[in-house]
PASEBA-1860 file (N, C-alpha, C; in nm, 3 decimals):
! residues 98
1> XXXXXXXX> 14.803/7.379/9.177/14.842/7.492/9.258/14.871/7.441/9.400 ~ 15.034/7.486/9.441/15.009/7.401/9.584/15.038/7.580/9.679 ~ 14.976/7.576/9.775/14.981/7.686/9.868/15.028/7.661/10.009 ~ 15.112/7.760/10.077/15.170/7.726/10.232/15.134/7.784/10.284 ~ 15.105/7.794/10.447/15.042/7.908/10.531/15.043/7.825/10.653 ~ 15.072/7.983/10.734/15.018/7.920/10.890/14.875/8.014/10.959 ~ 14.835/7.915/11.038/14.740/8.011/11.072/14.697/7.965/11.246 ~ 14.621/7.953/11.252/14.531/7.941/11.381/14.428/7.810/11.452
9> XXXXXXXX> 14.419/7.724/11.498/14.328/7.635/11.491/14.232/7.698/11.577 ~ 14.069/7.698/11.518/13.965/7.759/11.636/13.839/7.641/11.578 ~ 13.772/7.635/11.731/13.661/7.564/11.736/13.525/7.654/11.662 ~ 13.460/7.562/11.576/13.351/7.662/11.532/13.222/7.708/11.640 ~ 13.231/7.783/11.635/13.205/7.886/11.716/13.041/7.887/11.727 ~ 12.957/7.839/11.640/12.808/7.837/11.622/12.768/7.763/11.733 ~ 12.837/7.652/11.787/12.779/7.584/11.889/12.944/7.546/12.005 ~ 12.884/7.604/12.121/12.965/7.581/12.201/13.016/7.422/12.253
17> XXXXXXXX> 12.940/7.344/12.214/12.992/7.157/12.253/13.044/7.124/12.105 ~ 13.089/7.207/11.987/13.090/7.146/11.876/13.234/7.079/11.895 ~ 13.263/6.963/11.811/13.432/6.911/11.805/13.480/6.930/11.647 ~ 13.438/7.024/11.573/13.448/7.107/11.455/13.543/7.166/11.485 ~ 13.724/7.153/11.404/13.773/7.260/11.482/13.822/7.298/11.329 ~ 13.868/7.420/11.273/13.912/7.457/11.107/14.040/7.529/11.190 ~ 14.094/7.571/11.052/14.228/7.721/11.052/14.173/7.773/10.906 ~ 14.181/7.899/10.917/14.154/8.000/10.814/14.278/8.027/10.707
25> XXXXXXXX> 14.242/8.025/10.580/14.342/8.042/10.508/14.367/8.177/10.514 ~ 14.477/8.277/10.491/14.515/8.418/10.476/14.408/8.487/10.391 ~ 14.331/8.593/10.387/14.251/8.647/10.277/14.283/8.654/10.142 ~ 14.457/8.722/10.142/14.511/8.684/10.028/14.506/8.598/9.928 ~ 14.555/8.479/10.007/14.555/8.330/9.938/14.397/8.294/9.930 ~ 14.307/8.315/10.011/14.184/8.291/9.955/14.137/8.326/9.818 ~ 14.163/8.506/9.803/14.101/8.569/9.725/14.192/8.494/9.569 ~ 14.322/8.470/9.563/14.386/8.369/9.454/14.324/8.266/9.438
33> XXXXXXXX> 14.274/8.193/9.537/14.224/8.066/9.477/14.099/8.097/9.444 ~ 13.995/8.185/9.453/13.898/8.217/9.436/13.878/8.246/9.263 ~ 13.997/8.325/9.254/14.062/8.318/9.092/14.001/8.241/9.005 ~ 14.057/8.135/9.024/14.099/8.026/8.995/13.967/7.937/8.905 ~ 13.903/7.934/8.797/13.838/7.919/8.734/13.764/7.745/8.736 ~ 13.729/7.690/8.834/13.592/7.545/8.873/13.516/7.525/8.833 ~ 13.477/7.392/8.831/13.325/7.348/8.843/13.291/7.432/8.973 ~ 13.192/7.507/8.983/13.103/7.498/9.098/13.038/7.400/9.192
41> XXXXXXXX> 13.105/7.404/9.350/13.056/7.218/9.384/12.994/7.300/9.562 ~ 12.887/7.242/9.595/12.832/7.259/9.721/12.894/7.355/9.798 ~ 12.826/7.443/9.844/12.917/7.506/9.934/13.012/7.627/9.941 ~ 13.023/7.607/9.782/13.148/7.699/9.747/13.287/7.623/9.780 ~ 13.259/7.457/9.744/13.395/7.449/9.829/13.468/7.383/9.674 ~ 13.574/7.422/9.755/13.724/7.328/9.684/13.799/7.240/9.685 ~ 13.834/7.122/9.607/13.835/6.987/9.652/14.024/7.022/9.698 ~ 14.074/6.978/9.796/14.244/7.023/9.820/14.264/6.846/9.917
49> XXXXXXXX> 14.397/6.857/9.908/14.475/6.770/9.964/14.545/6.833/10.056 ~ 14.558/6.817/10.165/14.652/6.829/10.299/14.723/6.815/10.328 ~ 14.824/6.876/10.384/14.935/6.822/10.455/14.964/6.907/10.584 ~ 14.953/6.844/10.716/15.015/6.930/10.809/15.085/6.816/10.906 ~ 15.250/6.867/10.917/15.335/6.767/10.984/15.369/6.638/10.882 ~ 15.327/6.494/10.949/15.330/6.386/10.859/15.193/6.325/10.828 ~ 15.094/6.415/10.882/14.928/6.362/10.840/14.933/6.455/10.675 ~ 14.871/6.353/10.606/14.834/6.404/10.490/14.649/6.323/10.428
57> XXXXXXXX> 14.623/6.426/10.418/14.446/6.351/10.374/14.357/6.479/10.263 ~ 14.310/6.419/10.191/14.207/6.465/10.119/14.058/6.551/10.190 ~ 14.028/6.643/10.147/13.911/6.700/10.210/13.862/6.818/10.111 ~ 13.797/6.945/10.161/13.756/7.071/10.096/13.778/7.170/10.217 ~ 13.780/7.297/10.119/13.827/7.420/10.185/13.691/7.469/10.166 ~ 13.619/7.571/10.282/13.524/7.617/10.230/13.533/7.763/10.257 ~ 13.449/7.844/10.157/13.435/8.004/10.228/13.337/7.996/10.375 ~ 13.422/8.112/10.459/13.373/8.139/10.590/13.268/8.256/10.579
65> XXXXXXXX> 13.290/8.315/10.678/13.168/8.399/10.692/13.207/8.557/10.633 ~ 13.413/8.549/10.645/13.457/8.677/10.601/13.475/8.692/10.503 ~ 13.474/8.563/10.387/13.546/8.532/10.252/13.645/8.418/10.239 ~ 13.715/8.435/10.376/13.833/8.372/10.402/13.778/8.179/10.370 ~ 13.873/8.114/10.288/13.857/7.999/10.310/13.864/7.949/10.429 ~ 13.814/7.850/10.483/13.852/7.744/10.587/13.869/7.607/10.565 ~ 13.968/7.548/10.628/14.018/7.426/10.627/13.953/7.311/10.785 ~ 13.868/7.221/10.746/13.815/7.148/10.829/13.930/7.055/10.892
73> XXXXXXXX> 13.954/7.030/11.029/14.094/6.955/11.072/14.006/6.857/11.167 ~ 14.051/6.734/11.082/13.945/6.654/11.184/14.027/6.592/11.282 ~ 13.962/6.526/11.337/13.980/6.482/11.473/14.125/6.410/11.485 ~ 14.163/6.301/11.376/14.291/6.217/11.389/14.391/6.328/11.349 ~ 14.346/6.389/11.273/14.467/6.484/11.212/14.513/6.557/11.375 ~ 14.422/6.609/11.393/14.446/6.716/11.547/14.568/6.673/11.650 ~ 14.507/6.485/11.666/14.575/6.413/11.745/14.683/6.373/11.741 ~ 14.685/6.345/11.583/14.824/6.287/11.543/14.957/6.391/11.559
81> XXXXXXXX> 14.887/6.516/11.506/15.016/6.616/11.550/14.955/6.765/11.633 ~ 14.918/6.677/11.775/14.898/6.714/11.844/14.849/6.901/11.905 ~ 14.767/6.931/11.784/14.712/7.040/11.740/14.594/7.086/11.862 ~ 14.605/7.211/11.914/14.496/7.242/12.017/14.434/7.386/11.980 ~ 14.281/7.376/12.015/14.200/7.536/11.974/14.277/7.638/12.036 ~ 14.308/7.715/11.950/14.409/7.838/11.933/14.538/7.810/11.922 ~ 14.571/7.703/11.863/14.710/7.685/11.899/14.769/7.710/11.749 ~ 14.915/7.706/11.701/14.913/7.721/11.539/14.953/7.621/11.473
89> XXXXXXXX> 14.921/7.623/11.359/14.893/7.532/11.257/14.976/7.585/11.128 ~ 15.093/7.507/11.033/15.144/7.549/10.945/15.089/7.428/10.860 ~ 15.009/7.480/10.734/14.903/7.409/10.637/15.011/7.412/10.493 ~ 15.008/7.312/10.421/15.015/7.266/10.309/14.913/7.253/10.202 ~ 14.862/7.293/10.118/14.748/7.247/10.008/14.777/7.236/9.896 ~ 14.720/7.111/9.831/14.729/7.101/9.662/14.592/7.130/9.631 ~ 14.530/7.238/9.585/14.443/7.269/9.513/14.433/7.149/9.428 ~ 14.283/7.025/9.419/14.248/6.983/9.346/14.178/7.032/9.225
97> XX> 14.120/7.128/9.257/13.985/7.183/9.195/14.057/7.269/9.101 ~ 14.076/7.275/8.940/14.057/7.409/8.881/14.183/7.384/8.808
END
């Protein structure tokens, strides 16, 4: 399953010095992949592949606090295509999981 979306980059919010920054998948597209019949793995998460710009990397999507998946954007990714908290983000995913 591969999915497109844009969304939002925000710093997690639990701790104000954190360098944790995610984008939220659409509820929609959450609640589809949620569908989507897994192993159950830590977390609730889902193993996906990335793509935003020309960074592409392996990671997990996890449920947030609304339902909504989140996508963890680490640090090189941010840099490489020059991504800032609140700024937007158009996401690529290959659903590994399911």
């Amino acid at each position: 399953m591969i999915v497109e979306f844009e969304g939002d980059v925000f710093r997690w919010a639990a701790r104000a010095d954190s360098d944790w920054f995610f984008t939220a998948l659409p509820a929609e597209l959450s609640a589809e992949i949620r569908e989507v019949p897994r192993p159950f793995r830590g977390f609730g998460s889902v193993r996906v592949r990335a793509r935003i710009g020309g960074s592409e990397w392996r990671t997990s999507i996890f449920p947030g606090g609304d339902g909504a998946y989140v996508l963890p954007l680490k640090r090189a990714v941010r840099e490489a295509e020059g991504l800032v908290d609140g700024g937007p983000v158009a996401v690529r995913l290959d659903i590994l999981d399911g």
